[in-house]
C-alpha positions in Angstrom: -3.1 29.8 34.0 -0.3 28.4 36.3 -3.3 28.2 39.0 -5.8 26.6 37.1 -3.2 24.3 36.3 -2.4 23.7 39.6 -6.0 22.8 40.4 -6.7 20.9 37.3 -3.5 18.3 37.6 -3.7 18.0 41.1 -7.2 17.2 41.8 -8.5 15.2 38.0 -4.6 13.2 38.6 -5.9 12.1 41.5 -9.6 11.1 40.1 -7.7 9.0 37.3 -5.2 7.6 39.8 -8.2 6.3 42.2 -10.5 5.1 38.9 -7.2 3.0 37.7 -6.6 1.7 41.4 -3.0 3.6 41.6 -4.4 5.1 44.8 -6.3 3.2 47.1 -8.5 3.7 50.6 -5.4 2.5 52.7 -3.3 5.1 50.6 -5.4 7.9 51.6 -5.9 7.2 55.3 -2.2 7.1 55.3 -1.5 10.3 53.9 -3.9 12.0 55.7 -3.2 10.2 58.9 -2.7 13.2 61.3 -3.3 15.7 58.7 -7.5 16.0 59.0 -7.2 19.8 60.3 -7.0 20.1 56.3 -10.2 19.5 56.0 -11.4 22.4 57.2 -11.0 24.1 54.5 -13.9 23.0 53.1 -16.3 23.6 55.6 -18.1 27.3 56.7 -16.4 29.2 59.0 -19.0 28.1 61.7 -18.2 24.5 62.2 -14.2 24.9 61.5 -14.0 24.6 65.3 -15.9 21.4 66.1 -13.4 19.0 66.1 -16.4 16.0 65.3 -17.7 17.8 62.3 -13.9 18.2 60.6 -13.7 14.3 61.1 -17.2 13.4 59.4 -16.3 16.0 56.6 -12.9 13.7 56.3 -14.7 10.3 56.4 -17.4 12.2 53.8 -14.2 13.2 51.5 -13.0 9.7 51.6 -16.5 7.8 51.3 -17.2 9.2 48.1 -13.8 9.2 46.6 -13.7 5.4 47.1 -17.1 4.9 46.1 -18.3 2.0 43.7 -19.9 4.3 41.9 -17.6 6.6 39.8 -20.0 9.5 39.6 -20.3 9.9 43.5 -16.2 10.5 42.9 -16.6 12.9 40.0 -18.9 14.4 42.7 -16.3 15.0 45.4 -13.6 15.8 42.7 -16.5 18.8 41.5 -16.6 20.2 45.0 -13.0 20.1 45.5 -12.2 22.0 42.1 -15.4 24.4 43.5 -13.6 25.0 46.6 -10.5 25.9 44.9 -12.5 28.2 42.7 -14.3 30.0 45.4 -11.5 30.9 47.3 -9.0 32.6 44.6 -7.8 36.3 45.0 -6.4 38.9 43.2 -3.0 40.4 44.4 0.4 41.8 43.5 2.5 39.5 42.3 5.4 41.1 43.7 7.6 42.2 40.8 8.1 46.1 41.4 9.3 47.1 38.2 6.0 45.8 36.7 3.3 48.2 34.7 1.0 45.9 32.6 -1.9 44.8 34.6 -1.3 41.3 33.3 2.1 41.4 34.8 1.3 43.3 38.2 -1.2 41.2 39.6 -1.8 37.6 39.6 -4.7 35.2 40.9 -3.6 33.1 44.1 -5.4 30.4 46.5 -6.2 31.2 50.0 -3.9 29.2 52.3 -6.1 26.6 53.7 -7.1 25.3 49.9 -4.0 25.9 48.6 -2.5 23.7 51.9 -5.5 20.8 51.0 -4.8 20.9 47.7 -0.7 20.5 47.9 -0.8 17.6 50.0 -3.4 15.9 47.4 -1.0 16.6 44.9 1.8 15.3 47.2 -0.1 11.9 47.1 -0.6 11.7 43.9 3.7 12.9 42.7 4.8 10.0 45.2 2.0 7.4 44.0 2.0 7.8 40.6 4.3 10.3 39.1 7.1 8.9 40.7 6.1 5.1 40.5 8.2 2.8 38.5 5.4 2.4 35.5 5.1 6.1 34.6 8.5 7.3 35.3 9.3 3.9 32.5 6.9 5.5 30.2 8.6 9.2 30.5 11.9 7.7 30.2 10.9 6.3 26.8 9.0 9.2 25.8 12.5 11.0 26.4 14.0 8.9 24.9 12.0 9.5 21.4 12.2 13.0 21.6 15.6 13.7 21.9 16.5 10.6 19.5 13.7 11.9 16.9 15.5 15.7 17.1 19.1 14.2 16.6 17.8 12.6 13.7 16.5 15.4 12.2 19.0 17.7 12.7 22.0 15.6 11.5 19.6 15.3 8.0 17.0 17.7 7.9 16.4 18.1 4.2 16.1 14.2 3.9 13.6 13.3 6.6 11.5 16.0 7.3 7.8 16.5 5.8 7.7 18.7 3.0 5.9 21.1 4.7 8.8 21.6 7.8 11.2 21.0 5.2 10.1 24.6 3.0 9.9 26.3 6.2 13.4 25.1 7.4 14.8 25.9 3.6 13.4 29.4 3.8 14.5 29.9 7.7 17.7 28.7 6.2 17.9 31.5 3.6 17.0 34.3 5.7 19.4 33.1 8.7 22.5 31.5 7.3 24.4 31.7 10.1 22.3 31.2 12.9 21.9 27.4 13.7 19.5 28.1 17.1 17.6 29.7 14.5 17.1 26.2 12.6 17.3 23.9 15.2 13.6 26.1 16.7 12.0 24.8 13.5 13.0 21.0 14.0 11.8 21.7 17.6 8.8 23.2 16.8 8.3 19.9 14.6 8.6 17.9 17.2 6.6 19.9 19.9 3.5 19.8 17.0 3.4 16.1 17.5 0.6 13.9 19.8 2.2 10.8 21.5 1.0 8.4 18.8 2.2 10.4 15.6 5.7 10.6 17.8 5.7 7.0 18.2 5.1 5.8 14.2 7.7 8.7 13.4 9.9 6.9 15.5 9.1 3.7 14.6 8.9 4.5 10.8 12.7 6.0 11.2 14.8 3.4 13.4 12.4 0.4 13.5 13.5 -2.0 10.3 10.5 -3.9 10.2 8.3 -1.0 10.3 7.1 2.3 7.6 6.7 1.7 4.1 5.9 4.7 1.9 2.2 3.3 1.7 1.8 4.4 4.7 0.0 7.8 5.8 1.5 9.8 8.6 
């Protein structure tokens, strides 16, 4: 799973980041500047050595990437998941002490991918993960969260939904004493929430103006 997520942010990030002009061309070429040995890793073994053929495999990469049209990108983006794909093993995961085949082996990406896809994802954590924009939006997102479970906690019985609220009275009874034990259902509340539901939560507790008990959560 960790893999797949590995493969999945890094490379569909990057499709969304290039669709909504967060990466461009210029971007690219600079990153890559130096770095085009990468590509080999998606060419047969045969033609990893011509040093002509690595370069017109980068400048294929990046044409359709770029492209005007945005299925040519979904096209490049499908071939660099399938090269991902193709090129995962099975091996020891290293703990000693472990028994359960689950545990004992895990799925890794041969080095030349795995070295491709990192520096994608490198791009794509200093372009737009760590841009001013998103790292705005995850502040406030933050800020939600941990206001919405202070909220909650300091008046549980008041302002949850009836449904967390039985739950928390009945964790309540069999727990008396154990507040971590409480706290996991406000938490699990919170967790069970999409990004809008969070926001009209918010909204509908510390916004004035906004909520009225006509309105459906």
């Amino acid at each position: 799973m960790e893999l797949a997520d590995d493969i999945s942010y890094g490379l569909h990030d990057l499709e969304d980041a290039i669709s909504l002009g967060l990466i461009t061309r210029e971007m690219w070429q600079r990153h890559f500047d130096g770095k085009i040995d990468l590509f080999k890793s998606l060419l047969d073994e045969a033609e990893k050595s011509d040093e002509k053929t690595i370069q017109d495999k980068a400048k294929e990469v990046e044409e359709l990437l770029f492209s005007q049209a945005s299925y040519q990108r979904k096209r490049q983006i499908g071939r660099l998941v399938h090269s991902c794909i193709t090129h995962i093993f099975i091996d020891t995961s290293g703990i000693k002490e472990a028994k359960e085949p689950l545990i004992k082996f895990n799925a890794f990406l041969h080095k030349p991918q795995l070295e491709l896809l990192k520096h994608i994802a490198d791009l794509v954590m200093k372009k737009v993960i760590l841009s001013a924009n998103v790292q705005q939006l995850e502040f406030k997102g933050q800020k939600i969260i941990i206001e919405l479970f202070q909220a909650l906690s300091a008046d549980p019985l008041r302002l949850l939904p009836d449904s967390h609220k039985e739950r928390y009275q009945k964790t309540a009874e069999a727990y008396p004493d154990n507040e971590a034990k409480l706290k996991r259902v406000i938490c699990d509340f919170i967790a069970g929430m999409t990004d809008e539901y969070a926001a009209r939560f918010y909204e509908r507790i510390f916004q004035p103006h906004k909520g009225s008990v006509f309105d459906r959560m």
